[in-house]
PDB file with SEQRES, HELIX, SHEET and CRYST1 records, atoms N, CA, C and O in Angstrom:
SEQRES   1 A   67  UNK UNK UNK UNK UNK UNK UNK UNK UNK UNK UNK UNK UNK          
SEQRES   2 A   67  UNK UNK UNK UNK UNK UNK UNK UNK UNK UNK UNK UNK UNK          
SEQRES   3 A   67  UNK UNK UNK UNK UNK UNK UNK UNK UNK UNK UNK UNK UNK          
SEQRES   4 A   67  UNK UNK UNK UNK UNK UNK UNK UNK UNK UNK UNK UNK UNK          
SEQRES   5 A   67  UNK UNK UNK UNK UNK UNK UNK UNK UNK UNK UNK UNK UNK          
SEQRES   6 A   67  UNK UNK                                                      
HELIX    1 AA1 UNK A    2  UNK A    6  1                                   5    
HELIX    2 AA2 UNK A   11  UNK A   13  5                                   3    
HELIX    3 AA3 UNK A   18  UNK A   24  1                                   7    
HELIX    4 AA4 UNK A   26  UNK A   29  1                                   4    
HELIX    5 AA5 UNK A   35  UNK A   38  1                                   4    
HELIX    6 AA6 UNK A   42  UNK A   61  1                                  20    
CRYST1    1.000    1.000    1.000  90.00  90.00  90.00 P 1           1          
ATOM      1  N   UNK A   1       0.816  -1.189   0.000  1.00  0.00           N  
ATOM      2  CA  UNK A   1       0.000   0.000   0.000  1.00  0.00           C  
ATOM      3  C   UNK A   1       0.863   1.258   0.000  1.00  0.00           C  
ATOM      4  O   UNK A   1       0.356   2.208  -0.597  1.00  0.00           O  
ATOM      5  N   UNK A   2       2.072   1.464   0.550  1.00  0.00           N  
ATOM      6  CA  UNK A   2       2.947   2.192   0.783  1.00  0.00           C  
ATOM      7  C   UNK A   2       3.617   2.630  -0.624  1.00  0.00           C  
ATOM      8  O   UNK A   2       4.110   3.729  -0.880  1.00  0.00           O  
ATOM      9  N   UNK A   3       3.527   1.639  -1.374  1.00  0.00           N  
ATOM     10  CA  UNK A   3       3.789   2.038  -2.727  1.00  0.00           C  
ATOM     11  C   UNK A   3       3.174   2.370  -3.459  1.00  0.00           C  
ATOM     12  O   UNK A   3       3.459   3.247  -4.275  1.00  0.00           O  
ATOM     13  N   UNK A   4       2.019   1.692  -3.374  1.00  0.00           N  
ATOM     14  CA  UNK A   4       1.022   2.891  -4.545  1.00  0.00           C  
ATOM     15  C   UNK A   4       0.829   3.992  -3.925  1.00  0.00           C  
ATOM     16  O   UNK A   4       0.588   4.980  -4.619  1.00  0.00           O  
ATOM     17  N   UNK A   5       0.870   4.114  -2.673  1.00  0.00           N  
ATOM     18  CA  UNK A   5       0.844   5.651  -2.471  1.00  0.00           C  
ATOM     19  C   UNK A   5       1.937   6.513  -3.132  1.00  0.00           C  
ATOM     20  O   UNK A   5       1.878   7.638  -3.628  1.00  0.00           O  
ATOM     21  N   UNK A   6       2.913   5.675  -2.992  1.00  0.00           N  
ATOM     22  CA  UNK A   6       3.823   7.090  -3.787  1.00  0.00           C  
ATOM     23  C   UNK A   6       3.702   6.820  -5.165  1.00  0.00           C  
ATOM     24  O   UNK A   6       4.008   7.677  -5.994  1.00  0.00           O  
ATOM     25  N   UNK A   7       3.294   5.729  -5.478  1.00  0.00           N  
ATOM     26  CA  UNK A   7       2.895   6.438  -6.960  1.00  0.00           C  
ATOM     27  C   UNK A   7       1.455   6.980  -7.070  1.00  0.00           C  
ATOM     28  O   UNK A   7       0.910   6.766  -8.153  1.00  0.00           O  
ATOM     29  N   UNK A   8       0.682   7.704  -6.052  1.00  0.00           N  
ATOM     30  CA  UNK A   8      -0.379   8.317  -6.091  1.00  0.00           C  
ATOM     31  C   UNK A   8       0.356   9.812  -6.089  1.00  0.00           C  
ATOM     32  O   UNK A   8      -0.124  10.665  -6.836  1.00  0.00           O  
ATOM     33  N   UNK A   9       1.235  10.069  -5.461  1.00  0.00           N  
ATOM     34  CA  UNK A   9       2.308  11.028  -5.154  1.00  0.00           C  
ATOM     35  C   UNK A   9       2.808  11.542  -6.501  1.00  0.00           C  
ATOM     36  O   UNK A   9       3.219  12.701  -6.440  1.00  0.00           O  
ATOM     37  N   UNK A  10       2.864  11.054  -7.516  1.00  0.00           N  
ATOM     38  CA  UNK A  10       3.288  11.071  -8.909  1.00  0.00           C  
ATOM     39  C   UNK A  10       2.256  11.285  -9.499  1.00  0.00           C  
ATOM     40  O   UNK A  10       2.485  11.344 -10.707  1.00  0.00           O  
ATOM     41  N   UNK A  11       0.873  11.483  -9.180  1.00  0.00           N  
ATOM     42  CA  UNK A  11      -0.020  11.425  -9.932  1.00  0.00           C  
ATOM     43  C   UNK A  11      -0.067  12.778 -10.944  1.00  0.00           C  
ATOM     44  O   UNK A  11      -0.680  12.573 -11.992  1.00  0.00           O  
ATOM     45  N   UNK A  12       0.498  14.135 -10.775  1.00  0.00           N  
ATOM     46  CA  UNK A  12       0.477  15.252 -11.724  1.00  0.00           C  
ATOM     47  C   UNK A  12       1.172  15.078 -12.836  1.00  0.00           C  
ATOM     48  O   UNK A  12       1.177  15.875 -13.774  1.00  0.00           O  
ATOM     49  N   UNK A  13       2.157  13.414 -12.753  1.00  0.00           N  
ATOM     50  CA  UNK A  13       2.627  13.608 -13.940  1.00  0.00           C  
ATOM     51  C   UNK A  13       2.274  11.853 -14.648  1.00  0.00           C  
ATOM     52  O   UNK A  13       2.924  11.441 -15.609  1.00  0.00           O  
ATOM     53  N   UNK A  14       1.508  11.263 -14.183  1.00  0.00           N  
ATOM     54  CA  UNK A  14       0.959   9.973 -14.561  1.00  0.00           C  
ATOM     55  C   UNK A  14      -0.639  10.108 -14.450  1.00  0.00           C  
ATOM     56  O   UNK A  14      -1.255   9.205 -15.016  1.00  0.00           O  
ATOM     57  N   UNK A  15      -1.173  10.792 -14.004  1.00  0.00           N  
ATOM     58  CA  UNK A  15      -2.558  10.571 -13.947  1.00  0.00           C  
ATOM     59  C   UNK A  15      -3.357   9.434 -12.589  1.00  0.00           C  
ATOM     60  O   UNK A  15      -4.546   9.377 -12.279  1.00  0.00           O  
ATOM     61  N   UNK A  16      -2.354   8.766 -12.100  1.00  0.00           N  
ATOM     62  CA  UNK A  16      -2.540   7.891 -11.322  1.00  0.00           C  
ATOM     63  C   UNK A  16      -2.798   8.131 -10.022  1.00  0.00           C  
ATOM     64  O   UNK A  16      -2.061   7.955  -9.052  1.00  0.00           O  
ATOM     65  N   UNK A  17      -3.968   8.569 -10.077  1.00  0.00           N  
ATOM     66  CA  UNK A  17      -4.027   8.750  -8.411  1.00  0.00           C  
ATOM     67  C   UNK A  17      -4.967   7.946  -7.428  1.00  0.00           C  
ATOM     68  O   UNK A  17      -5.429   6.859  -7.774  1.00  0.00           O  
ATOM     69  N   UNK A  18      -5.160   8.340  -6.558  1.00  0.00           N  
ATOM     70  CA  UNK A  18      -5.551   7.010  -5.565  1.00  0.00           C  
ATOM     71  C   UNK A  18      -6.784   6.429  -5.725  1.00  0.00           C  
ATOM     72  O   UNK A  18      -7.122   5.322  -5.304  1.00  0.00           O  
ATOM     73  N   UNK A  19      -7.456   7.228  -6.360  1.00  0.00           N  
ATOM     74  CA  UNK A  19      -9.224   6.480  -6.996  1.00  0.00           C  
ATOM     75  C   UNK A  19      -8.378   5.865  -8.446  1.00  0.00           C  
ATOM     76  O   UNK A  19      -8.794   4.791  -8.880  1.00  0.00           O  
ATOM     77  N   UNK A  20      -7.175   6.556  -9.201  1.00  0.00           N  
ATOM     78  CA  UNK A  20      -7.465   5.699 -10.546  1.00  0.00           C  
ATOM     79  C   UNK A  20      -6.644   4.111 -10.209  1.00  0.00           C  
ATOM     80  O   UNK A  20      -6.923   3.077 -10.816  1.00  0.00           O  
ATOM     81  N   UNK A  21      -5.425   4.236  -8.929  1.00  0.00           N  
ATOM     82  CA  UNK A  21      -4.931   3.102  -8.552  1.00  0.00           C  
ATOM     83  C   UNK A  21      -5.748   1.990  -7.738  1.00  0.00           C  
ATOM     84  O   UNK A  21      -5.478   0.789  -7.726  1.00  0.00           O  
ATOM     85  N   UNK A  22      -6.630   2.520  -7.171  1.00  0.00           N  
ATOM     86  CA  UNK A  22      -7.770   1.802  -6.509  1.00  0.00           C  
ATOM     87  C   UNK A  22      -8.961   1.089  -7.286  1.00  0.00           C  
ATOM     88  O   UNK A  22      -9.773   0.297  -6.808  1.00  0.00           O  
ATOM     89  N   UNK A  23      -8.888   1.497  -8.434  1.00  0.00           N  
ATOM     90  CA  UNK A  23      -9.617   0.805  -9.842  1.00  0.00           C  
ATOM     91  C   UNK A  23      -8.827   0.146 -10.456  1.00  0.00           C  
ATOM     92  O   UNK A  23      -9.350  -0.746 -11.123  1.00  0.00           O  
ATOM     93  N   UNK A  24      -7.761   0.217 -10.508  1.00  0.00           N  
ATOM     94  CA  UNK A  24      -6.789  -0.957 -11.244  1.00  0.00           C  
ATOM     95  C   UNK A  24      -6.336  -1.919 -10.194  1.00  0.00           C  
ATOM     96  O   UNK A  24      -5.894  -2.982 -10.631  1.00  0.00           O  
ATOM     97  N   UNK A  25      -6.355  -1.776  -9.019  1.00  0.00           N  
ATOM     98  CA  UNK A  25      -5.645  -2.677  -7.877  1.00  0.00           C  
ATOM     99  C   UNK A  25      -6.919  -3.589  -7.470  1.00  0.00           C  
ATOM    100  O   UNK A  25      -7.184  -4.790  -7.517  1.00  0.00           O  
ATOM    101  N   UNK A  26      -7.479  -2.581  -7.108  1.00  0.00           N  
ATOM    102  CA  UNK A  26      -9.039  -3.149  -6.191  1.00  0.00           C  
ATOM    103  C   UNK A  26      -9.155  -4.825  -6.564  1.00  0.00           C  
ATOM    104  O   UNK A  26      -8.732  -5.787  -5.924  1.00  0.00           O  
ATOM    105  N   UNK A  27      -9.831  -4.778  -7.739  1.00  0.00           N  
ATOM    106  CA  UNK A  27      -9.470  -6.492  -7.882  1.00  0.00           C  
ATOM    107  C   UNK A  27      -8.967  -7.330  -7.992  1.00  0.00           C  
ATOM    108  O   UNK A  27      -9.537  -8.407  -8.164  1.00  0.00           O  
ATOM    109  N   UNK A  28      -7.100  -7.133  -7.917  1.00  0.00           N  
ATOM    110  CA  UNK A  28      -6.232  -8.637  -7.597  1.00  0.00           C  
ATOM    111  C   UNK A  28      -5.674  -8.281  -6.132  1.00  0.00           C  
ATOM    112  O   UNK A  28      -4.650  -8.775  -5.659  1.00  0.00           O  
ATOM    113  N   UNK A  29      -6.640  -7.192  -5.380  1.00  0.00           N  
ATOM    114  CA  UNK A  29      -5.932  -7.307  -3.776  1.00  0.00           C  
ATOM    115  C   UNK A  29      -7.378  -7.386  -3.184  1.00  0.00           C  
ATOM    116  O   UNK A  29      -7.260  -7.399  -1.959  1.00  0.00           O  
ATOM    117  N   UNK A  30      -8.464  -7.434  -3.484  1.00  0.00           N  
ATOM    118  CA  UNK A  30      -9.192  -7.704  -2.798  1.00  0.00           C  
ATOM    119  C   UNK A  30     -10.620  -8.706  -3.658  1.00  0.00           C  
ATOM    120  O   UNK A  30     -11.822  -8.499  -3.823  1.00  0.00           O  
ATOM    121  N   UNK A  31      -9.585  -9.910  -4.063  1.00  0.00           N  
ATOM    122  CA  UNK A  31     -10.246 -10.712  -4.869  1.00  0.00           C  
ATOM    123  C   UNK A  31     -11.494 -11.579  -4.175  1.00  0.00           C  
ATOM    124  O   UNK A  31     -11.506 -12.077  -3.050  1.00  0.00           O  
ATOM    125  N   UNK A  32     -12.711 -11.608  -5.358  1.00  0.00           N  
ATOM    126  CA  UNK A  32     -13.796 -12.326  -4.539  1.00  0.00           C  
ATOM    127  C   UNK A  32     -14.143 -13.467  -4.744  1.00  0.00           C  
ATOM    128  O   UNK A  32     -14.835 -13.643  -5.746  1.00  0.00           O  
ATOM    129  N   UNK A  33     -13.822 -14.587  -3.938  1.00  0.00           N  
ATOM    130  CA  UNK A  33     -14.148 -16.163  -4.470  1.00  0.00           C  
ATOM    131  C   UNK A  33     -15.088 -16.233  -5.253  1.00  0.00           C  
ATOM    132  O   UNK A  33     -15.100 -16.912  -6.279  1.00  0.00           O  
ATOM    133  N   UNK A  34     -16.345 -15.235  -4.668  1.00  0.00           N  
ATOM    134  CA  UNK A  34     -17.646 -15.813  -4.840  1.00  0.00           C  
ATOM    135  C   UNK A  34     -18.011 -15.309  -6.463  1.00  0.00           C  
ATOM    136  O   UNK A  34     -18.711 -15.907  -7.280  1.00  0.00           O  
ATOM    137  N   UNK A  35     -17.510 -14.407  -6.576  1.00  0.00           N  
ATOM    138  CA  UNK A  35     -17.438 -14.132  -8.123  1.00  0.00           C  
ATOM    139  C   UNK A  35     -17.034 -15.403  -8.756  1.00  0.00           C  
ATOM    140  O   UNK A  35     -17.795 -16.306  -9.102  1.00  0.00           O  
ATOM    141  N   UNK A  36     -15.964 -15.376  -8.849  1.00  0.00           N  
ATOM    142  CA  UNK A  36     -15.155 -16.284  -9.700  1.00  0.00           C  
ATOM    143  C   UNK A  36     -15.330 -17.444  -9.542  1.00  0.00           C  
ATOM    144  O   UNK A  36     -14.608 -18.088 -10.303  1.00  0.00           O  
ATOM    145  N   UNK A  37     -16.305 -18.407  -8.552  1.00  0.00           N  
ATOM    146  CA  UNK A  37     -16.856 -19.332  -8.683  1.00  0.00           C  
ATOM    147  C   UNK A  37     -17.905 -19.595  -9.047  1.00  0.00           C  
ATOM    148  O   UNK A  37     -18.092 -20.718  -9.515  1.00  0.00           O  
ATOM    149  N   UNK A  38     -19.187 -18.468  -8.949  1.00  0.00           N  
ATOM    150  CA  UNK A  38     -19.951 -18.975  -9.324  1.00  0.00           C  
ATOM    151  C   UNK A  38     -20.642 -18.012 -11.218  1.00  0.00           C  
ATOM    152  O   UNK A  38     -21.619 -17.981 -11.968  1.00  0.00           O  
ATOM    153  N   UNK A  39     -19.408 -17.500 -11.071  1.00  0.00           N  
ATOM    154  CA  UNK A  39     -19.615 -16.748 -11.959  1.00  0.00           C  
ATOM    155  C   UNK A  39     -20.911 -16.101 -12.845  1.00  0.00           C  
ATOM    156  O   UNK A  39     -21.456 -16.446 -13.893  1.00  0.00           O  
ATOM    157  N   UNK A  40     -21.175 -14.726 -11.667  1.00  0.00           N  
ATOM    158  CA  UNK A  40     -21.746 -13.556 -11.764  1.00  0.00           C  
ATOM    159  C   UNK A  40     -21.963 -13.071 -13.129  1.00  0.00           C  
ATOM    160  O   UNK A  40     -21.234 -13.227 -14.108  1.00  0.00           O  
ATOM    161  N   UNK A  41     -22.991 -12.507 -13.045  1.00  0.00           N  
ATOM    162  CA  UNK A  41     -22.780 -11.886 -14.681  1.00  0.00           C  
ATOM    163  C   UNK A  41     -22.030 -10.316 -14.387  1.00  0.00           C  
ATOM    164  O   UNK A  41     -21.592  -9.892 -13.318  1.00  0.00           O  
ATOM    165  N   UNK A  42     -22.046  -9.927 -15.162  1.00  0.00           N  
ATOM    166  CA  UNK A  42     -21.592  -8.430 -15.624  1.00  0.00           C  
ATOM    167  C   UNK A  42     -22.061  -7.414 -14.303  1.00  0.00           C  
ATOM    168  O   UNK A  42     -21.148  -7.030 -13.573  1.00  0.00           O  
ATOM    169  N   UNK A  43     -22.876  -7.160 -14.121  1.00  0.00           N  
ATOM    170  CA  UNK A  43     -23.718  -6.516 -13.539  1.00  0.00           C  
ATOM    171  C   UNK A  43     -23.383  -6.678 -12.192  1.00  0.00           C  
ATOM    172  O   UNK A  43     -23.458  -5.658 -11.507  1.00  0.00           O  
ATOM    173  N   UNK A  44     -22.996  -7.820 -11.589  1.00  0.00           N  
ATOM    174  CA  UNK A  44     -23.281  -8.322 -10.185  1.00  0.00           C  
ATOM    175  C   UNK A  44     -21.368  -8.080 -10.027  1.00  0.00           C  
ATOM    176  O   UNK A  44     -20.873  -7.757  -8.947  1.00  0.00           O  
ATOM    177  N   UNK A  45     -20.712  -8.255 -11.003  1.00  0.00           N  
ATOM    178  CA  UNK A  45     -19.567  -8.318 -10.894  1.00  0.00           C  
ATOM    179  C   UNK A  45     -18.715  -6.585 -11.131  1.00  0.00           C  
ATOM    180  O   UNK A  45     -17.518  -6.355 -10.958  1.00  0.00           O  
ATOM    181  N   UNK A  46     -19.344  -6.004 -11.382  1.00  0.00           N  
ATOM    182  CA  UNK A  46     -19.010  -4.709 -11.446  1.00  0.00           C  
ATOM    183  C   UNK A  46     -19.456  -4.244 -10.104  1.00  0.00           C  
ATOM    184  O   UNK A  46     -18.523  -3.877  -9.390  1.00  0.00           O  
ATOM    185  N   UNK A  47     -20.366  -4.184  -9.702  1.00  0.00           N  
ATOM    186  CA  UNK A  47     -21.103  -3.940  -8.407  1.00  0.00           C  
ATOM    187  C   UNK A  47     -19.497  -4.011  -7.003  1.00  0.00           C  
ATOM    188  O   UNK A  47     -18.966  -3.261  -6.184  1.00  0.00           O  
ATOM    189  N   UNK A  48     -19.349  -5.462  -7.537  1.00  0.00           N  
ATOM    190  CA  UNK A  48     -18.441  -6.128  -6.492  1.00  0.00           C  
ATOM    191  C   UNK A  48     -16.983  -5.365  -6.797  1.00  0.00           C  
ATOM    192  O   UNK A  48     -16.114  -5.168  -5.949  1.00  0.00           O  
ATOM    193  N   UNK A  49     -16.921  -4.995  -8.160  1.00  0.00           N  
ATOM    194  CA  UNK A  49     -15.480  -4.083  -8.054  1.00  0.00           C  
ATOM    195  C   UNK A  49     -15.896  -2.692  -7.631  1.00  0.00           C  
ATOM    196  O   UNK A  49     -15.199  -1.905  -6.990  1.00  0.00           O  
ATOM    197  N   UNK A  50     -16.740  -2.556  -7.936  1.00  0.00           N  
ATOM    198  CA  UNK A  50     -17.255  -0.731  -7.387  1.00  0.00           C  
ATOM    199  C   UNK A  50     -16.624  -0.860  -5.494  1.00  0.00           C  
ATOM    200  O   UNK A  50     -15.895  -0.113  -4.841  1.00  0.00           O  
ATOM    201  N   UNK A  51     -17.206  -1.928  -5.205  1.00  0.00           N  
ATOM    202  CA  UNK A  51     -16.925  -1.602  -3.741  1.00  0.00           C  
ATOM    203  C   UNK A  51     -15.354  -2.286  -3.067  1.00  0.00           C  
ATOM    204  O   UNK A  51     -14.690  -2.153  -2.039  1.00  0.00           O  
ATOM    205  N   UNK A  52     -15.301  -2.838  -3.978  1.00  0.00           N  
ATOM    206  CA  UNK A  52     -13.593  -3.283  -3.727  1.00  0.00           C  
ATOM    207  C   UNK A  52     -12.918  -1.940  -4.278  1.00  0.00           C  
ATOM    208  O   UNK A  52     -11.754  -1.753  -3.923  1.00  0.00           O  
ATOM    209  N   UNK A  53     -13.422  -1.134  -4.974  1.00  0.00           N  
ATOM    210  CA  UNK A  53     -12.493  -0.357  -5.042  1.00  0.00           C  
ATOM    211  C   UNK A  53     -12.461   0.917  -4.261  1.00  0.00           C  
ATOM    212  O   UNK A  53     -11.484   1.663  -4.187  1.00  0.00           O  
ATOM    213  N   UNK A  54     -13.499   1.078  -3.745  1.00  0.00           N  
ATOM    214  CA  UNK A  54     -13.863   2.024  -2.994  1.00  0.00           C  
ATOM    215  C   UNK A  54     -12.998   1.913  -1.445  1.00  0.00           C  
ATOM    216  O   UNK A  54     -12.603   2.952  -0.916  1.00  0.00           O  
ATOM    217  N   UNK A  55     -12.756   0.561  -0.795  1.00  0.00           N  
ATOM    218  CA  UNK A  55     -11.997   0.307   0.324  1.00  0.00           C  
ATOM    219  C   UNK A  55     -11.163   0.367  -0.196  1.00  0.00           C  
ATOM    220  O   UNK A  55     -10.413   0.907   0.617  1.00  0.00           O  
ATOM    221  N   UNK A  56     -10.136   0.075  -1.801  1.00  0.00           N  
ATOM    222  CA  UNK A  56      -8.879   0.384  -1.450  1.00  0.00           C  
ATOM    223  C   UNK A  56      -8.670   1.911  -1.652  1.00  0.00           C  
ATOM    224  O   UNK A  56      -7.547   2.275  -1.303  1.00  0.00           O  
ATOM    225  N   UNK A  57      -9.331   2.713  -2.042  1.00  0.00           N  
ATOM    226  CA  UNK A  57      -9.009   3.731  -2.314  1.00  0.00           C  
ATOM    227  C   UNK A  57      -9.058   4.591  -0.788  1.00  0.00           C  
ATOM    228  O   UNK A  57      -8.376   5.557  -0.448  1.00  0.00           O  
ATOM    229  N   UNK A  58      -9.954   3.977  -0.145  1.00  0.00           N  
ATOM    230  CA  UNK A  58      -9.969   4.278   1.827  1.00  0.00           C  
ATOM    231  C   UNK A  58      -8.816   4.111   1.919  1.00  0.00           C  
ATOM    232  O   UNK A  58      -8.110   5.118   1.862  1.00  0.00           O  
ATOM    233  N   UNK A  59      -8.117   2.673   2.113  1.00  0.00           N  
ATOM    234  CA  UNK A  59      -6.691   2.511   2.645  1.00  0.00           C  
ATOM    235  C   UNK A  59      -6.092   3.210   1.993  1.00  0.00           C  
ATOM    236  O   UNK A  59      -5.736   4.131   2.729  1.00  0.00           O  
ATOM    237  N   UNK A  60      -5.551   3.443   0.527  1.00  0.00           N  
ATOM    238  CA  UNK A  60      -4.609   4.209   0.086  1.00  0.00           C  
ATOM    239  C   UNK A  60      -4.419   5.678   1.369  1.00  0.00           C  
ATOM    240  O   UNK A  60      -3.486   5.950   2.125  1.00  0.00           O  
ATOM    241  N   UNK A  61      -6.272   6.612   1.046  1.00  0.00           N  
ATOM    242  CA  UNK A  61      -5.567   8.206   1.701  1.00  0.00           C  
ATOM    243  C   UNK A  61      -5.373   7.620   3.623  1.00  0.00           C  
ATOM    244  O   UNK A  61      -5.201   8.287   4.644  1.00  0.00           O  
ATOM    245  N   UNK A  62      -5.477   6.450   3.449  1.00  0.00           N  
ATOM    246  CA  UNK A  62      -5.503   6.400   5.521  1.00  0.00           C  
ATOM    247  C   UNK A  62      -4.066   5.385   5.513  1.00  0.00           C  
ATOM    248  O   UNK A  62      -3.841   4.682   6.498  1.00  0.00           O  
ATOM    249  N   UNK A  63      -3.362   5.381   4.619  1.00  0.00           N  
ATOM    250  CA  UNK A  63      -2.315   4.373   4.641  1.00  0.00           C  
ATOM    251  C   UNK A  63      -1.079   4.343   5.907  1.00  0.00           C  
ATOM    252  O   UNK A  63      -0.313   3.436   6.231  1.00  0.00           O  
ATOM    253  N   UNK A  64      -1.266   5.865   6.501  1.00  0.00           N  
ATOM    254  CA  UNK A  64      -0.339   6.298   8.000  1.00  0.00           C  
ATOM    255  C   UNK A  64      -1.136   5.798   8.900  1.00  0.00           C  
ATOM    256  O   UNK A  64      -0.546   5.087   9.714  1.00  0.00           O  
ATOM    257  N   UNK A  65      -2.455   5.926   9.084  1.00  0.00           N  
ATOM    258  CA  UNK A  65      -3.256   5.728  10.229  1.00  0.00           C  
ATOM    259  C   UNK A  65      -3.198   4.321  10.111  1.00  0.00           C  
ATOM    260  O   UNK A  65      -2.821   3.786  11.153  1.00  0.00           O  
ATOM    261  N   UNK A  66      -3.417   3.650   9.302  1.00  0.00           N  
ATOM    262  CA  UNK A  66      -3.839   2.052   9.163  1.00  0.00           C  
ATOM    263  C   UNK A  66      -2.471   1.127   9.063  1.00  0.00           C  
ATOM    264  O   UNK A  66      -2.529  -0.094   9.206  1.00  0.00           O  
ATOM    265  N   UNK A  67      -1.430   1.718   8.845  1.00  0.00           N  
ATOM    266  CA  UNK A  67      -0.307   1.487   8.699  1.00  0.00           C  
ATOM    267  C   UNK A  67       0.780   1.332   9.800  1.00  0.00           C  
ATOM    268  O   UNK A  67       1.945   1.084   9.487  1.00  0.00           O  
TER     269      UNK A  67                                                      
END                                                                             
């Protein structure tokens, strides 16, 4: 987590900041069995990254406090 923060830190010159790293991360760090087993459609599975990405993008700006 400590590292994507600093590349959230870089974000004026990558674009990458902690909501756009929290949409690319969100789902291979906070992967959901239940998806991928019983395989969700579209709809149910976006849902499930919306909110996986939403906690990592929490931890990213709380990464001192939680850290």
């Amino acid at each position: 987590m400590r590292h994507l923060l600093r590349m959230a830190a870089h974000s004026s010159h990558t674009n990458m900041h902690a909501r756009n790293l929290a949409i690319v991360w969100a789902p291979n760090l906070l992967r959901s069995k239940d998806i991928e087993a019983s395989g969700f459609n579209g709809t149910a599975a976006f849902m499930e990254v919306r909110v996986q990405s939403i906690v990592v993008e929490f931890i990213l700006t709380h990464v001192e406090q939680l850290f």
